[in-house]
N, C-alpha and C positions, 0 to 999 in steps of 0.2 A: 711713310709706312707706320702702322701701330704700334706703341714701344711696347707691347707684348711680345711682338716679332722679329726685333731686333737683337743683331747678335751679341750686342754689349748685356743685355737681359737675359741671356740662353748660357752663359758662363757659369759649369759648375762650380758650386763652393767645396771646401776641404769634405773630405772623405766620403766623397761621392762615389756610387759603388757602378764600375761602369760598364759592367754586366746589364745595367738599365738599357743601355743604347741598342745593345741589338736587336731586342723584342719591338723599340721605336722603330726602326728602321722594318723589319719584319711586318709591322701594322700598315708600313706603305706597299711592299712590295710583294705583300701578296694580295692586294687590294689592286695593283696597277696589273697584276702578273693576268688578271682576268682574259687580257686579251689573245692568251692561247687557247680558250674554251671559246671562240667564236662560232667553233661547226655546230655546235651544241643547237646553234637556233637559223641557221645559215639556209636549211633548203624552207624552212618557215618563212622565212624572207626573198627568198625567189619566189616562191608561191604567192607571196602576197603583192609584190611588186611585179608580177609577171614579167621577170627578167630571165638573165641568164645566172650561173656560177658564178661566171667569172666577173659580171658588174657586182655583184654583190660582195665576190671575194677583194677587189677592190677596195672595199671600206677595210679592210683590214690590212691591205701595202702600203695605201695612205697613213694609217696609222704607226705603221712602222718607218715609213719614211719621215714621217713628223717627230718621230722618238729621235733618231739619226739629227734631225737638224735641229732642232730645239736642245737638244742636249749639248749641240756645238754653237748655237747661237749664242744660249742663256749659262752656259758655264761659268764664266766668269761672275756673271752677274751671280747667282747661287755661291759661290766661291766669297762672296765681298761681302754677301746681304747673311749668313748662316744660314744650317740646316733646316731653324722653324718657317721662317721666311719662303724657302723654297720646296718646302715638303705642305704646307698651308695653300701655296699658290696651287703648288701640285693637285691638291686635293678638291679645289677649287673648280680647275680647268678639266677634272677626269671626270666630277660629276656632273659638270655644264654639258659636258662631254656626251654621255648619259642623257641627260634633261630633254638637250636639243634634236638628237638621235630618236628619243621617242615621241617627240611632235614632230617628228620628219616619218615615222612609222604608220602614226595614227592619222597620220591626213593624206597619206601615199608620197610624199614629197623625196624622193632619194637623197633629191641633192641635199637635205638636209640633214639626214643619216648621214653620207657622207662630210660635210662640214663640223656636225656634232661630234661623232665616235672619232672620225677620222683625224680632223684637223686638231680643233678643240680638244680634243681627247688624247689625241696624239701627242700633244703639248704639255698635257698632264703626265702623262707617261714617260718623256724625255727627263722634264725636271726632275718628278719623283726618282726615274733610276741614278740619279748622277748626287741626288740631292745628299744621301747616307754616308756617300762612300768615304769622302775624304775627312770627315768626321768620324768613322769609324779607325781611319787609318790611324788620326792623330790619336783615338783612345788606347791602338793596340798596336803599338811599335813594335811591341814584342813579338806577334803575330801577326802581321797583316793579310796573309792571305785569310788567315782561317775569318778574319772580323769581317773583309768585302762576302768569303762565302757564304757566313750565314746569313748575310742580308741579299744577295743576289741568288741564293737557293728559292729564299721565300718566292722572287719575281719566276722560277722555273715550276716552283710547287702551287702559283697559284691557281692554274687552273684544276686542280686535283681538288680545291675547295668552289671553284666556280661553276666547273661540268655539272656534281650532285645536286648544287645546291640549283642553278638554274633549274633542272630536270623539274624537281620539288617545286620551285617556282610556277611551271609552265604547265603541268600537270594538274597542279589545282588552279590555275589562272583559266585554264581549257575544260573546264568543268570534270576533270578527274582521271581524262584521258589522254594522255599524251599524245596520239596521233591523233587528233585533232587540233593541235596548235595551230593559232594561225598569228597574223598579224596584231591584231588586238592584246591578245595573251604576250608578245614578243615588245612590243611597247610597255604594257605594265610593269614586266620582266627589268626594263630597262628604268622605268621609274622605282623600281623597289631598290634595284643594285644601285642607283646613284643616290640614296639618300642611305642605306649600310653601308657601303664603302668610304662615302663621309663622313659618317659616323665612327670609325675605324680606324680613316687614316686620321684624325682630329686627335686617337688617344697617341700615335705618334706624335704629332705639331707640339704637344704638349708635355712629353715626356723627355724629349731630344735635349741633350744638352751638350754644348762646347767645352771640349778639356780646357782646362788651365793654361796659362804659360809654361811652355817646358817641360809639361806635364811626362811623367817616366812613371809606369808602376812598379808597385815591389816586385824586389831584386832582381831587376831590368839593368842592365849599364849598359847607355847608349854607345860608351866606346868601343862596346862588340858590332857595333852594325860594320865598323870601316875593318873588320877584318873579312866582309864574306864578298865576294865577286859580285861587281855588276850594282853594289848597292852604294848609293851618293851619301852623303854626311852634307851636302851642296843642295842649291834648290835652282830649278829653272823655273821663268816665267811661263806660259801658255803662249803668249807672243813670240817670245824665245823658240819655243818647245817644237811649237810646228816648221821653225828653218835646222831642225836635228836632222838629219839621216835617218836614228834611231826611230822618229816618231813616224815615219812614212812604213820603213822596215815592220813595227811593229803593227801600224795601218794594212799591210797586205796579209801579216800573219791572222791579225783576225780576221778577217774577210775571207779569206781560204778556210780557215777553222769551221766559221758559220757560216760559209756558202755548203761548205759539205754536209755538214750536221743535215739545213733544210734540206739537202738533199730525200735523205732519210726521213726527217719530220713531217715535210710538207705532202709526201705519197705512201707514208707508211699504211695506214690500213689495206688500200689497193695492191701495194706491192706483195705484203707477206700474201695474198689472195694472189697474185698472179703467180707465186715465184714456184705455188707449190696447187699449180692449175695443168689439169688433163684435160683436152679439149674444151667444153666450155663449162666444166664442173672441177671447181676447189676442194681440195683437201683442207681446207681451211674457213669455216664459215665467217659468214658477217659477226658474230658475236665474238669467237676468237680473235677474232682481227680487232674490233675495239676492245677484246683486253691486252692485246700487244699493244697496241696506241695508248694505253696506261703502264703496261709496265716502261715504255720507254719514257712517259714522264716522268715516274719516279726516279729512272735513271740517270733522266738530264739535269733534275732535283738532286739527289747523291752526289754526280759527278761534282756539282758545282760546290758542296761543302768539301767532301774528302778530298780531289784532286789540289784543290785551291791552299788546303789546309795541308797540304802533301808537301806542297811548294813551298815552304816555310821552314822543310826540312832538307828537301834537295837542289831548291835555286828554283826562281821562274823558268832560267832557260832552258835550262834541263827538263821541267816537265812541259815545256810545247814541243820539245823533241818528243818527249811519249805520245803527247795530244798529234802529234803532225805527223811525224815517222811513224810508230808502230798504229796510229790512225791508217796513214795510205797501204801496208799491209794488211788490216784487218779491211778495207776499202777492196783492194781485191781480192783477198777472200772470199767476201760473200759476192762480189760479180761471177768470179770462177768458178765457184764450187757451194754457195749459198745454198742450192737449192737441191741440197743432196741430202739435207738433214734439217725438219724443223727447230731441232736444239741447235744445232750451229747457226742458224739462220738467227734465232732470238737473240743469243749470246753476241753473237759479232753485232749486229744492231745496239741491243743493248750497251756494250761496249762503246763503240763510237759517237752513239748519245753523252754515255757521262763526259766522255771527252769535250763534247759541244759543250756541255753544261760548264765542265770546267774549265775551258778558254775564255768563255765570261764572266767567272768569278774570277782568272788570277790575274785578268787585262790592269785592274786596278793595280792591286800591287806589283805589279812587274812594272808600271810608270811612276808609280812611287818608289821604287828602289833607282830607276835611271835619273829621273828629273827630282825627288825630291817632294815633301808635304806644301808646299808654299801655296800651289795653284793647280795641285792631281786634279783637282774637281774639275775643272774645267779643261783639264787637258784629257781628263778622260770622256769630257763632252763631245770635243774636237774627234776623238778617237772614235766615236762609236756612229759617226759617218759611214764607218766601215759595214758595221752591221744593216744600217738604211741598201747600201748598194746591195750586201751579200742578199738580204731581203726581197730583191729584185731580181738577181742574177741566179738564186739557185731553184725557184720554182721555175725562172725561165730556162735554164741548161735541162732539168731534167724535163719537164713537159713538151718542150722542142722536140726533144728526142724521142719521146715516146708516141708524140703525136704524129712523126714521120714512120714506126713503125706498127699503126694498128688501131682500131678501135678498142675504148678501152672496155672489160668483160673480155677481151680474146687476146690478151699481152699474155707473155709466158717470160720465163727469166733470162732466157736470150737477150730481148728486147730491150732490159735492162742495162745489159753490160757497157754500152757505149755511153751512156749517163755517167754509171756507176765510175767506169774506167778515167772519165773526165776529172771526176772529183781526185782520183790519186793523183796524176797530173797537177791541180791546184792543190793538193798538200803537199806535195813536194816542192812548190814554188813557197808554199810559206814556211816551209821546212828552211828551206837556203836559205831564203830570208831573215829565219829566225839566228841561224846560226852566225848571220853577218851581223849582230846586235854587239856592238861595243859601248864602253863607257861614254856618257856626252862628254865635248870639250869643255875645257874650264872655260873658256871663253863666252858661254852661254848663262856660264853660274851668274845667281843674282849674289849682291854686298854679302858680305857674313850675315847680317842682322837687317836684312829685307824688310822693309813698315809695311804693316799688314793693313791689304785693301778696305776699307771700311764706305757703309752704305753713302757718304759725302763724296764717295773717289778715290781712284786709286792714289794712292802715295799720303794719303791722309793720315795724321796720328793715328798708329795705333791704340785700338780697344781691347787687345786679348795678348798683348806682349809679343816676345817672338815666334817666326811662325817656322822655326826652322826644324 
């Protein structure tokens, strides 16, 4: 490896102001976050490949299942190697990612869109989300929800910078008309964003740096942490961490969390259009409906700072009770009664968005209070497996459903309910779950003074003191 990018050279020196770190972290994650603005160019891309939806929608479960596994593959490794190291790699594999995706556009090649954005890309997208977190932890002991939310906001906000900007892109790529995009235009598209987005996440690789030994900011005293519930003063390893109870328990809380969100996410503009549909004419046009599919980004955006930053004040477990409990109430809600009111209809959507948004920012710190700073990175790699299934499981529970009642253009908010009803069901299973969350055994605790993993191997002398 470059000793540029090693973590013995990424240790901040005295009086480092470490407000730096989140805008580092911010520079990747809303760079990677692109991959919620895929519809932006999606039926451009059937058009050009004369496929379907659904092969095309594929390049992006791929993607999301490669974030899932690469984040649990490469955790450790991210964890051992620092932040520059694996937000560099990151940046590396999301633009190849990009590169290859648009010489698979421009010669008609799928499979190579798919291996580009998908695979390649999806690899980029793993490492970058995992790569911030545990570095932010160790900056902000004092707060750690609020330091994972502002870096895992940016990956909810970044499509609200990639929709417009593609738009602008594809527009003047298509000689000035947007419905005329075609494939051509959708390839260039993809050559401009993989050398910006490198460019971008390059001022993160380089701005990132590792706390100190023991690092405590002003007037922090770490002996407050062993007074609040549920929080360790102990470290587990990631090898440790996956024979927990705890880590499975917290594995189905998010999965239920973020299978239900997609619920909402993955059919939102159709749905607010069916929910508030008179035979085969909506109270709701196509352009109001994509600006609810923006207000609920911004929501899922929101959720993930305030909820996260919430939790800091009233426990993790406490707020997935809000996120899961008064989730599966607002869940039947809008099944029951949704469609009696476009403002309640917004509202409850809206709502249960920030909640998705904020299950992904406080995942971090709720495994850093049970297992400890030594190896979160990687145990929050392990963890976010969860998200790859929910990824799969909630466009398939709700499009099952729907496609057993109707052609779509003639669904009504009936049609809904049995979807809808499903997800309360899975929040109440992450609900019990959650509530069954107890402290880990000491059994599992690593030494007092655990040697921090370094790029020669684990158990190797420490480069960065203790890591506890």
């Amino acid at each position: 490896m470059p000793s540029f990018l090693q973590r013995s050279r990424t240790v901040a020196g005295p009086g480092f102001n470490r407000w730096i770190i989140p805008p580092a972290a911010l520079a990747v994650h809303l760079c990677i976050g692109q991959v919620y603005a895929t519809s932006v160019y999606k039926q451009a891309l059937v058009d050009h490949f004369d496929t379907s939806q659904t092969a095309i929608g594929v390049v992006f479960s791929i993607a999301i299942v490669m974030l899932g596994l690469s984040a649990a593959v490469f955790g450790t490794w991210v964890d051992r190697n620092g932040p520059r190291a694996a937000m560099f790699v990151s940046a590396c594999c999301w633009t190849a990612g990009f590169l290859v995706g648009s010489a698979g556009i421009a010669t008609g090649q799928l499979w190579l869109l798919y291996l580009g954005y998908g695979v390649i890309g999806g690899i980029g997208l793993g490492i970058g989300y995992i790569s911030p977190v545990s570095t932010l932890i160790k900056w902000f002991p004092d707060r750690p929800g609020l330091a994972t939310g502002m870096a895992i906001m940016g990956f909810g906000g970044g499509a609200l910078v990639a929709s417009p900007l593609s738009n602008q892109l594809l527009t003047a790529y298509s000689g000035g008309d947007i419905a005329d995009v075609d494939g051509s235009a959708v390839a260039r598209l993809f050559l401009t964003l993989g050398v910006v987005y490198f460019v971008v996440m390059m001022f993160g690789v380089f701005t990132v740096r590792v706390a100190p030994p023991d690092y405590a900011p002003a007037g922090f005293d770490p002996s407050t942490v062993k007074k609040k519930a549920l929080v360790t003063t102990s470290n587990v390893s990631a090898a440790n961490a996956i024979k927990a109870p705890q880590f499975w328990l917290l594995w189905v809380v998010l999965f239920c969390n973020v299978t239900a969100g997609i619920g909402i996410l993955e059919q939102a503009s159709p749905m607010i259009q069916d929910f508030f549909r008179d035979g085969t004419t909506s109270a709701i046009t196509a352009v109001a409906a994509g600006g609810f599919v923006g207000l609920l980004s911004l929501g899922n955006m929101a959720g993930r700072f305030v909820w996260s930053s919430t939790s800091d004040i009233i426990g993790r477990k406490r707020i997935y009770m809000v996120y899961l409990g008064v989730g599966a109430v607002l869940y039947a809600t809008l099944a029951l009664a949704g469609q009696t009111s476009t403002a309640l209809f917004v509202l409850l959507a809206l709502v249960i968005l920030s909640f998705y948004g904020g299950g992904f920012a406080t995942i971090p710190a709720y495994l850093r209070d049970l297992f400890g700073t030594y190896q979160v990175g990687a145990i929050h790699g392990r963890l976010l497996t969860a998200w790859a299934a929910a990824g799969v499981a909630g466009p398939l529970i709700v499009n099952r459903f729907l496609d057993a009642r109707g052609e779509p253009g003639s669904l009504v908010a009936a049609d809904y309910r049995p979807a809808l009803l499903t997800m309360v069901v899975l929040l109440v299973v992450g609900f019990v779950a959650n509530l069954l969350v107890r402290p880990v055994s000491s059994a599992l605790h690593e030494p007092e003074t655990p040697a921090a993993p370094t790029a020669t191997g684990a158990g190797a002398p420490s480069t960065t003191g203790r890591r506890g």
